[in-house]
C-alpha positions, 0 to 999 in steps of 0.5 A: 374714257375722259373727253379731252375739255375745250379751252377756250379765251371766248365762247363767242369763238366756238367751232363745230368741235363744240358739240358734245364737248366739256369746256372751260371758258374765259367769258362771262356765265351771263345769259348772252354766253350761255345762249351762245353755249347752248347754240354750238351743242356744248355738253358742259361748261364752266364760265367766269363769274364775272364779280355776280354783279347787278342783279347777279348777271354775271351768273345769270346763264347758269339757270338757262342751262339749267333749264335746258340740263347742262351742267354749268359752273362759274369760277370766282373772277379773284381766281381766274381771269376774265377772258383767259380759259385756260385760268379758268382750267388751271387756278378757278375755284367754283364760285356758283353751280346749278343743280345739273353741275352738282348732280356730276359731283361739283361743288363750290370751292372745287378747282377748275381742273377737278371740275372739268375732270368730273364733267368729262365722262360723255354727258350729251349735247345741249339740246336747241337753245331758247330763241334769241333775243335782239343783241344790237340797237341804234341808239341816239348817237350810238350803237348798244350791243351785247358782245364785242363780236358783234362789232361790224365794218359798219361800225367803224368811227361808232361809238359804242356801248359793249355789254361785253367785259372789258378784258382781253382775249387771252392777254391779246392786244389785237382781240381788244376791238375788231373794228376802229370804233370811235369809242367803246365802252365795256363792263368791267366785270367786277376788276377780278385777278390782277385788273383783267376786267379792264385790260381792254382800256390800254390796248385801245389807248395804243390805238387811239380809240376812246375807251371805258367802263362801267360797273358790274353793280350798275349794268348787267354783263353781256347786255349793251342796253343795260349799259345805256339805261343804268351804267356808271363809268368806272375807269377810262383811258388818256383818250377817253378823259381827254375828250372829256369823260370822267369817272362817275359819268352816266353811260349816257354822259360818256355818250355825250362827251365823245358826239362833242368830241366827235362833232356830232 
């Protein structure tokens, strides 16, 4: 009988439910969400391309799973949303699989919901993932992490270098940042559908929160010191362009514009 799929906006959410299931999930297919898929047992997923992006990062937790059996798809970010699971159920077309995946009958073009049809039929958990590697560091001024859940109470005023997109979780205003950080900046994984990979910049302007993004083609998703090392700002809020960022800006450079603005 057919295993009901898990819907769900981010895998960085997931319960014990977890294990053993079939899931359609708003995030990234990147290596930082994959790991996280491979954590919680999940038996098979379908993620967000995330535009592919550098080096092709957006789809780069495909071949992880790969490597541990586990069947994994993404759907093309002009499809579905980035950060709406339910999209990626509803109206994603496959866009990249690994070889596990085309082994249960998927292929590209494949609907979201056809694929999540072929994939619930009892496939066994993911077995342990690979260890984790270091996902937060203290940078000059800043923090770089590689998720957005990964923002502390400590980090509070922070300004902060989020390898995660820059979309909301659902469409939700509230998942645009846990804490007041100072000022964040995500990736903006490519646009996508109706500009989702940006919708995080508006939500935080309501907040007063400084905020931007870099381009997919210029820092790796789901990597915050990706972010520092080579991203380039691609779209920034009133806040943000009031305290002197600009469009163009190294990671760095919009680092050193909110420590002046901050009275670093």
């Amino acid at each position: 009988m057919p295993i009901q799929p898990i819907i769900i906006d981010s895998v960085t959410r997931f319960g014990p439910e977890a294990r053993g299931a079939v899931v359609a999930g708003g995030s990234h297919a990147g290596r930082y969400a994959a790991t996280l898929c491979a954590r919680a047992g999940v038996a098979a997923v379908l993620l967000n391309d995330a535009g592919f992006g550098l080096d092709q990062a957006g789809i780069a937790g495909l071949a992880l799973l790969q490597s541990l059996g586990m069947p994994a798809a993404a759907v093309s970010h002009r499809s579905a949303r980035i950060g709406h699971g339910g999209d990626t159920a509803t109206c994603g077309v496959i866009s990249s699989l690994n070889d596990a995946a085309r082994g249960c009958g998927l292929s590209e073009g494949m609907s979201g919901a056809e694929a999540l049809a072929r994939l619930s039929v009892g496939l066994p958990p993911c077995p342990a993932p690979p260890p984790a590697s270091e996902s937060r560091h203290n940078l000059p001024g800043c923090i770089a992490i590689d998720s957005a859940s990964l923002l502390t109470a400590e980090d509070i005023g922070a300004i902060a270098l989020i390898g995660s997109h820059g979309g909301l979780l659902g469409g939700r205003a509230e998942t645009a940042a846990k804490f007041p950080v100072f000022a964040a900046l995500y990736n903006d994984a490519d646009g996508g559908l109706e500009g989702a990979g940006h919708t995080r910049l508006p939500a935080l302007e309501a907040r007063g929160i400084a905020a931007g993004t870099v381009s997919a083609w210029t820092a790796h998703i789901g990597d915050g010191m990706s972010c520092w090392q080579g991203g380039v700002v691609s779209a920034l809020n009133p806040t943000a362009r009031r305290l002197g960022a600009r469009l163009g800006d190294s990671a760095q450079g919009f680092v050193a514009a909110m420590r002046q603005a901050r009275g670093d």
